[in-house]
C-alpha positions in Angstrom: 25.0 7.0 -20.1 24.8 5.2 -16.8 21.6 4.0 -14.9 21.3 4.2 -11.5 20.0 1.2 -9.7 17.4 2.1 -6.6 16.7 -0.1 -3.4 13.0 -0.5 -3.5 13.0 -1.8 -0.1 14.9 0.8 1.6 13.3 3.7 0.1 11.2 5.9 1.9 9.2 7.7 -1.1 5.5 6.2 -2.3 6.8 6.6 -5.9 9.7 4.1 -5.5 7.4 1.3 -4.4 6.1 -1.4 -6.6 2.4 -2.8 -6.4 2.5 -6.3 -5.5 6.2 -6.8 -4.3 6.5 -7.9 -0.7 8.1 -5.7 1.7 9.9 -6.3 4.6 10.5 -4.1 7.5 8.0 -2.6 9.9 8.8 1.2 9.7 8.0 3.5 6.5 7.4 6.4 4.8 3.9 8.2 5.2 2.7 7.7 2.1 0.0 10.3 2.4 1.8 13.2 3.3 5.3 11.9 1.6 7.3 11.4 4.7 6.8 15.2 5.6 4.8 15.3 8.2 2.6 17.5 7.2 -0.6 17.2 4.5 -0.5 18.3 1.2 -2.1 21.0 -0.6 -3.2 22.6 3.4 -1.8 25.4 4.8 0.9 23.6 7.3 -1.9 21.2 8.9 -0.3 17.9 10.7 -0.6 14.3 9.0 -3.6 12.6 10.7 -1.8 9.0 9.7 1.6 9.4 10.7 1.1 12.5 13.2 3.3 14.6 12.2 6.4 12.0 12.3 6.5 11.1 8.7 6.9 7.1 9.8 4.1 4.6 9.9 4.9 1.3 11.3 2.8 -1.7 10.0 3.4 -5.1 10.8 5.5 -7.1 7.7 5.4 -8.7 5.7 3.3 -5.6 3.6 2.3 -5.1 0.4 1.4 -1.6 -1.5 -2.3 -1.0 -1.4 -3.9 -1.7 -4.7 -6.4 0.0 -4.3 -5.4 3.6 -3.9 -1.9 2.5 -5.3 -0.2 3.4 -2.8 -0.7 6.9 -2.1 -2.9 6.5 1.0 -5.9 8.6 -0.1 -8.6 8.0 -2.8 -10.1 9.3 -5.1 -6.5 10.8 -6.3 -5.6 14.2 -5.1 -7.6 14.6 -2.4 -7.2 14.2 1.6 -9.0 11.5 2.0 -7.4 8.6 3.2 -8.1 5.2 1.8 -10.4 3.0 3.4 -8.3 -0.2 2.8 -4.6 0.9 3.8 -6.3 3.9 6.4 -4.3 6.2 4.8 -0.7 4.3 4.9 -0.5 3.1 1.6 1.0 -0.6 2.7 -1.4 -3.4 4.2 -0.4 -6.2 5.9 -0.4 -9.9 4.3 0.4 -13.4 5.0 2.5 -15.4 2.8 2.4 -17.1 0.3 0.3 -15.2 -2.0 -1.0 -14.8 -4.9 -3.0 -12.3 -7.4 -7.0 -12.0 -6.5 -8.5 -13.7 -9.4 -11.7 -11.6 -8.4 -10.2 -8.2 -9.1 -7.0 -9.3 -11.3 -5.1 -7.5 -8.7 -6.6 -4.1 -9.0 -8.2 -4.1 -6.0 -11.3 -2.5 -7.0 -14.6 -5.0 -7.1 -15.1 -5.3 -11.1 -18.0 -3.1 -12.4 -18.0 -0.4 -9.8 -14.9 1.8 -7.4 -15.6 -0.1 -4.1 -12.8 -2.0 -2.7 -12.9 -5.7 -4.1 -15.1 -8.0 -1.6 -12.3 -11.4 -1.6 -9.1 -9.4 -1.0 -10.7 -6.5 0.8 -8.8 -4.1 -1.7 -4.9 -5.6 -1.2 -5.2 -7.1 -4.7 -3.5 -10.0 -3.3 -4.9 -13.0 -1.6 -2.9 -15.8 0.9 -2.5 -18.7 -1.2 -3.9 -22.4 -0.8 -1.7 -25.1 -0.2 -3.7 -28.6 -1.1 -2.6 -31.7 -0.4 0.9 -33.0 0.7 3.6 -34.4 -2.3 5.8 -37.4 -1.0 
């Protein structure tokens, strides 16, 4: 039995992304409405996000929202879009990073469901260079 490999960064689905792996590109799936175009669980109505397109473009490098995990709304199964990502499910970072030590990368503020207050929800945060080795 064979296993078919997929190309996380050329995929277009939510489901095929990984939280916490850098992206690069500036053009993606809608991650709230699927790449459709059109919202979930409503009777035909158009994506607010993307606008009907089914493409969002955000500025790379990105990573997937930790907070709503990618699927642009939360709480889960609902139309609400996320606060953090606005409803994208990819925000935009600056390398080099590294994993919030505040939330442990969830991106959820320890002790309660509002978006962690050091990486504003990403679950990653730009990492400190200190000092110069000669």
């Amino acid at each position: 039995m064979g296993y078919k490999t997929m190309d996380f960064k050329r995929s277009r689905t939510r489901l095929a992304r990984k939280i916490g792996e850098i992206l690069e590109g500036d053009t993606f799936g809608c991650s709230l409405c699927s790449g459709t175009g059109i919202l979930p669980r409503s009777k035909g109505i158009k994506c607010p996000v993307c606008r009907g397109a089914g493409m969002v473009s955000v500025t790379g490098p990105v990573v997937v929202c930790a907070y709503c995990k990618g699927r642009g709304e939360y709480p889960p199964r609902t139309n609400i879009t996320c606060t953090v990502c606005r409803g994208k499910g990819l925000v935009s970072i600056t390398k080099p990073i590294e994993v919030c030590a505040h939330c442990r990368g969830t991106g959820a503020e320890p002790g309660n469901k509002l978006p962690c207050l050091i990486c504003r929800g990403r679950g990653v945060v730009t990492k400190q260079i200190t000092g110069a080795v000669l």
